[in-house]
N, C-alpha and C positions, 0 to 999 in steps of 0.2 A: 250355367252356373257361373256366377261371376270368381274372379278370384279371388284369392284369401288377400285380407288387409293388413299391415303391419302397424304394428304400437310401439311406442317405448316407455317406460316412465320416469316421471320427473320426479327425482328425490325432493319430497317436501319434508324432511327433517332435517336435523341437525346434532350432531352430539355437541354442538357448542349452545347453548342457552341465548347468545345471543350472535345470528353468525351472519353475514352479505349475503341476500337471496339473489346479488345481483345475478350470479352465474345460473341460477334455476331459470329465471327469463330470458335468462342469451340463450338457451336451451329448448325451452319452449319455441319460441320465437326462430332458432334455428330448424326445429323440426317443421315449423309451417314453411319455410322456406325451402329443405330440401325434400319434402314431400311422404312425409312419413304421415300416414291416414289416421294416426288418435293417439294424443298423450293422454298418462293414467296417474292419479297422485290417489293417495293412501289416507288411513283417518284413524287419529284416535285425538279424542274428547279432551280427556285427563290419562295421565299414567299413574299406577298403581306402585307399590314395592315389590312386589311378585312376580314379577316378570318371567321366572322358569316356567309358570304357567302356559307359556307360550310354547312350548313343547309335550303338552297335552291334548292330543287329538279329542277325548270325550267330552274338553269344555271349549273345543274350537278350536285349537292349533293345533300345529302339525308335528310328528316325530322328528326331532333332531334341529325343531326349528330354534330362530334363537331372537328375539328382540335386538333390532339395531342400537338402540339408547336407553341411557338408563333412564331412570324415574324424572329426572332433571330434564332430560333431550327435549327441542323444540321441534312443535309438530303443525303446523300451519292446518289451519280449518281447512279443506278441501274444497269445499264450494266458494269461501268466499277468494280461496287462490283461484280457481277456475275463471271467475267472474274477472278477476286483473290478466290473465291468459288469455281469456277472449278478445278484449280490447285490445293484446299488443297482439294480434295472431287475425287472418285472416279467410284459413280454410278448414285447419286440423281441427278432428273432432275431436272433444272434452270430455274424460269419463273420469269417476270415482271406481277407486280398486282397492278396497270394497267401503262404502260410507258406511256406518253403523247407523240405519235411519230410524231405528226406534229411540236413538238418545236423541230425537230429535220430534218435539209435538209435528201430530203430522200435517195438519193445513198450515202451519209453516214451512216445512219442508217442501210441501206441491207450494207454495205461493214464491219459495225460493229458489227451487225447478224450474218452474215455468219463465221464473222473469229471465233468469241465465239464460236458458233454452230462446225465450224472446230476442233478447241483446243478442246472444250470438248467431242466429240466424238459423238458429235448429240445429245446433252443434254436439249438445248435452246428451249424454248417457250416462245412467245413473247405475253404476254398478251396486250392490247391496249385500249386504249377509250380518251375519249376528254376531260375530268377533268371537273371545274369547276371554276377556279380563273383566271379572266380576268387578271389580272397582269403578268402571266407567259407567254402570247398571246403578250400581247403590252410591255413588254420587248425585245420581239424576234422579233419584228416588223411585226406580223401578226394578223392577226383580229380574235379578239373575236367571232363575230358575225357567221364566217364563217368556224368555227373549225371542225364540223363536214364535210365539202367539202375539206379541210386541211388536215383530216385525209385519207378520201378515197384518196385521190391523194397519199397521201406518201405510201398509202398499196400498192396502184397499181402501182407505180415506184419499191417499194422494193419486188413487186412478180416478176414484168417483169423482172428484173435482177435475180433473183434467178433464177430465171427459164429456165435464158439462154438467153432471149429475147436481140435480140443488139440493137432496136429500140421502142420509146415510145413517145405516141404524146398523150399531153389532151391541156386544154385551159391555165395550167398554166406552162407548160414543155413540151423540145421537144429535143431526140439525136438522134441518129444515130452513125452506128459505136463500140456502146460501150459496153466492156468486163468485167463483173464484175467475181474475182477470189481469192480467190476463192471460190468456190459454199455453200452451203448448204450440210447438209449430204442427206437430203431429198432429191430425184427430185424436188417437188411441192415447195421447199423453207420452210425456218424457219416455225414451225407451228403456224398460227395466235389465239389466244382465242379473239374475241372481245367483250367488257364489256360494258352495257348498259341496259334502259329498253326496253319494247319490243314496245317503239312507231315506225311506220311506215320506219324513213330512219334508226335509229339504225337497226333495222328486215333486212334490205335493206343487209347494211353493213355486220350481220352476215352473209346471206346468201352467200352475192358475194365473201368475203374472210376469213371465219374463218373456220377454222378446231376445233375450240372450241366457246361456251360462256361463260362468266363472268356474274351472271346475278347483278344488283343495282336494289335498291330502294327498292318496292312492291315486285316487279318481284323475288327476291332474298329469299321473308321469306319462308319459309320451308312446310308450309300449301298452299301456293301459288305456288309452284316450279313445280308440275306436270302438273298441266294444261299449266303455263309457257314454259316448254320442250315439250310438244305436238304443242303447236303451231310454234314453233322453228323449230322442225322435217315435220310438216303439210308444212311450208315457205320452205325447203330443198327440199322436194318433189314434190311443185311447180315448183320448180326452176331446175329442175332434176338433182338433188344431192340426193344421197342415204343417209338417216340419220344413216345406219350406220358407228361405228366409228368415230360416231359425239361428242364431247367431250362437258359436260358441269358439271361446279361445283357448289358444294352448302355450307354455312359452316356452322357445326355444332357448336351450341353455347355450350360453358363447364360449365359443371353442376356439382353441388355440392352436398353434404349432408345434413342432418338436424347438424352435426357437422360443416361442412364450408371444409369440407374435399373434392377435389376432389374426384368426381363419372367416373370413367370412361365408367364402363357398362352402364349406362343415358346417356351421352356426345355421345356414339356411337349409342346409341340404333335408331335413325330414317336412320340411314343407308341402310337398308335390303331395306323399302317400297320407298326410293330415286332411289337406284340400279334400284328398279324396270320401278320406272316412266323413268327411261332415264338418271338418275347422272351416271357420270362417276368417280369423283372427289371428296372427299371430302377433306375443309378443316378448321385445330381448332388452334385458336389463344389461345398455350398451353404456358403459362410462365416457362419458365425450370432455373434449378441453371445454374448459369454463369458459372459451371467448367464444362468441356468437358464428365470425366467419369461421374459425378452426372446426366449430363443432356443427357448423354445416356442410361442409368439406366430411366430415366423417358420417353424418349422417347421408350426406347423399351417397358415397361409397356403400351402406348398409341398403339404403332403397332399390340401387340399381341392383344390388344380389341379389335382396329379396324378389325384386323385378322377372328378374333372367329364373331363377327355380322355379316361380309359380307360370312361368310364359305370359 
């Protein structure tokens, strides 16, 4: 069993409307350098006024969660940040945490996968899930209510294309004929992580197309994550899909001192007993200095702890 990989992500927001992304690149570009295995950036479309919505578990968020920025905040497209990531970055892998891929037609999204995936040399992971903010649905003129049948459609158009497939028929699309190029670096297409808790059709969805989970909500806290990934693996097994090489992440919350000092040894230490249960992935929302050498100096201080827990 290989060992678990570490992430971090890159704040692609801003509460300022128009602010220097310079420091997100010295960032990026530090973590390919001190060797941190995959940056993550985040997505939203349009923002809504509603925002407390975001503390709504039944419509996708979480208890007590809270939106970074308000209606105003700038929020960088995610893939097309990824695609400028690629270029300055030469190893770390590129995932979305979590793209909303149904606000996006989906043989554009596989023709926009793949080319990223292409340039970057098979870099791309496409994290995914259905959000929460009815606003970003009914902007795009698609229905709230039906986001998660939204989603599974645009997975299974943007596998069937990756995968060669020249024809595709469900109840709300239908071609024939058609050449998507070019490919994925994968055969199987871009790797999917799907992000959700583990009710009955999110389960559904991992199983049928993700090569990873994301886990929300409950599902996610750290004391609950093993049983979680058991039954994740138990649903793969039914489904006969081998859970190995099944990828799922968990994130370690950062811990401090009785000084206020970053703890890195604490921050990594539930690492080993995760590895065990089935984490593949971990990952820590590490605030680093905005300059490139400072914040790779602090990232590789975080690699090597991560390092030394997992052996």
């Amino acid at each position: 069993m290989a060992p678990p990989r570490l992430s971090i992500h890159l704040t692609n927001w801003h509460t300022d409307p128009a602010p220097d992304w310079g420091p997100l690149f010295a960032r990026a570009e530090a973590a390919d350098e001190a060797g941190v295995d995959r940056v993550i950036v985040s997505d939203h479309v349009i923002m809504g006024e509603h925002l407390e919505e975001y503390a709504r578990p039944e419509v996708g968020g979480q208890v007590g969660g809270r939106q970074p920025t308000g209606p105003d905040g700038a929020w960088l497209e995610p893939l097309t940040l990824l695609a400028m990531v690629a270029a300055r970055t030469t190893r770390v892998r590129l995932q979305t945490g979590v793209l909303l891929a149904a606000l996006r037609r989906p043989v554009v999204l596989a023709k926009t996968a793949a080319t990223i995936d292409a340039l970057s040399g098979g870099r791309l992971d496409l994290g995914v899930g259905v959000g929460w903010q009815r606003e970003e649905y009914e902007a795009a003129g698609l229905s709230f209510a039906e986001r998660g049948a939204l989603l599974d459609h645009t997975l299974a158009v943007c596998q069937a294309l990756w995968r060669g497939e020249t024809s595709f028929r469900d109840e709300r699309l239908s071609f024939e004929g058609v050449h998507l190029s070019p490919r994925p670096t994968h055969p199987d297409g871009v790797p999917v992580w799907v992000s959700g808790t583990l009710q009955p059709r999110a389960l559904a969805r991992i199983v049928r197309f993700g090569r990873g989970w994301v886990p929300w909500g409950p599902d996610a806290e750290l004391d609950r994550l093993p049983d979680a990934v058991a039954r994740v693996h138990d649903a793969l097994r039914e489904a006969g899909r081998d859970p190995a090489g099944f990828e799922v992440t968990a994130n370690l919350p950062v811990r401090k001192d009785a000084q206020g000092r970053l703890d890195l040894a604490a921050t990594v230490a539930p690492t080993p007993a995760l590895a065990e249960a089935g984490v593949t992935n971990c990952t820590v929302r590490l605030q680093t200095s905005p300059e490139r050498a400072a914040a790779a100096e602090e990232l590789g201080a975080l690699v090597a702890a991560f390092r030394a827990a997992v052996g």
